[in-house]
C-alpha positions as CSV (number, residue, x, y, z in Angstrom):
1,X,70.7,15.5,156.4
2,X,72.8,12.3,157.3
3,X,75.8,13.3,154.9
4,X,77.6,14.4,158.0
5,X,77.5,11.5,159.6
6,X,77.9,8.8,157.0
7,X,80.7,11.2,156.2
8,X,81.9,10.6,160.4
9,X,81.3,6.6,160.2
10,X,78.3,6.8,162.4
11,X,76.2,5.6,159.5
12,X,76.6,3.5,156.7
13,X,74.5,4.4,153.7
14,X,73.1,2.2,151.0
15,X,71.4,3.3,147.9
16,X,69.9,1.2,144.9
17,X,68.3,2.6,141.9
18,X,66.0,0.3,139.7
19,X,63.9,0.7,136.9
20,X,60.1,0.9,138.0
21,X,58.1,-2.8,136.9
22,X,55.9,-1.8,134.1
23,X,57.3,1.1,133.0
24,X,61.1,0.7,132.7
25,X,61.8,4.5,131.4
26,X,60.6,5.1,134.8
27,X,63.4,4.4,138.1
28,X,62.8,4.5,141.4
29,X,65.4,5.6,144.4
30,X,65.5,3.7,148.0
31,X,67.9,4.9,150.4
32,X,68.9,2.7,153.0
33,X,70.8,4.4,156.7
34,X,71.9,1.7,158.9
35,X,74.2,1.6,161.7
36,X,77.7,0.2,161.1
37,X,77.8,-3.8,161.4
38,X,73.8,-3.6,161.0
39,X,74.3,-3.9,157.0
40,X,72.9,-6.9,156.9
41,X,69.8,-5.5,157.6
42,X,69.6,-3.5,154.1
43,X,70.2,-7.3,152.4
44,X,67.4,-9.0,154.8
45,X,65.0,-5.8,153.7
46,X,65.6,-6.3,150.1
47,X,64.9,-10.3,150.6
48,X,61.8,-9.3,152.2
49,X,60.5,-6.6,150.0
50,X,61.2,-9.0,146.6
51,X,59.1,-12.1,148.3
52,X,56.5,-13.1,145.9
53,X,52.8,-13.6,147.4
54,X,50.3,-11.3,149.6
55,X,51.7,-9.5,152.6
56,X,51.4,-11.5,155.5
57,X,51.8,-10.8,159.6
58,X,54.6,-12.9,159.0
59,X,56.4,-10.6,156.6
60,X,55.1,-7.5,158.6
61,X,56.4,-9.0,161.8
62,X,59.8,-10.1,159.5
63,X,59.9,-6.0,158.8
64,X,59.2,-5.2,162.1
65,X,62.2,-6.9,163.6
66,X,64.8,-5.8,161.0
67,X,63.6,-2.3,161.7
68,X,64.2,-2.9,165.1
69,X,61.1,-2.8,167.3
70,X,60.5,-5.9,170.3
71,X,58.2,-8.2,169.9
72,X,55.6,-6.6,172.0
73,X,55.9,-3.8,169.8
74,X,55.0,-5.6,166.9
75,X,52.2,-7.8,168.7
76,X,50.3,-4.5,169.4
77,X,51.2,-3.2,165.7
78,X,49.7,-6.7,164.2
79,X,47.0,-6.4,166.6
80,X,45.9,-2.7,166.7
81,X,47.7,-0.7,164.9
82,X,45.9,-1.5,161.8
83,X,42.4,-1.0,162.2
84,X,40.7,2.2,161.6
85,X,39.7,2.9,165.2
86,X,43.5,3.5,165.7
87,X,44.0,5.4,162.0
């Protein structure tokens, strides 16, 4: 659906393929749709993502902001948004 416009210059599309861990007969696609000068978002992601250790609400807050939401956004995410009163 975004052909048309990364074809127009309105997006800038970024797609890696890797093999999967554990089974490398297996690959696995991520597509990546930014907005043009925001590429460095895609890098910052893929930093993120490859971080060794548990998930953290600093790496959730980290993903957050390079998708783009305020801070008060993510403050309520970290805070309510997952608990399974708000599921």
């Amino acid at each position: 659906m975004f052909d048309r416009h990364v074809a127009e210059g309105r997006f800038i599309r970024r797609e890696l393929i890797e093999a999967c861990p554990g089974a490398p007969q297996l690959e696995y696609r991520m597509l990546f749709y930014t907005l043009p000068g925001s590429e460095w978002r895609v890098d910052a992601m893929l930093a993120l993502l490859s971080e060794s250790g548990a998930w953290s609400d600093d790496r959730e807050r980290r993903f957050g902001e390079l998708l783009g939401y305020e801070s008060w956004q993510i403050d309520y995410w970290l805070t309510h948004g997952r608990s399974p009163a708000d599921a």
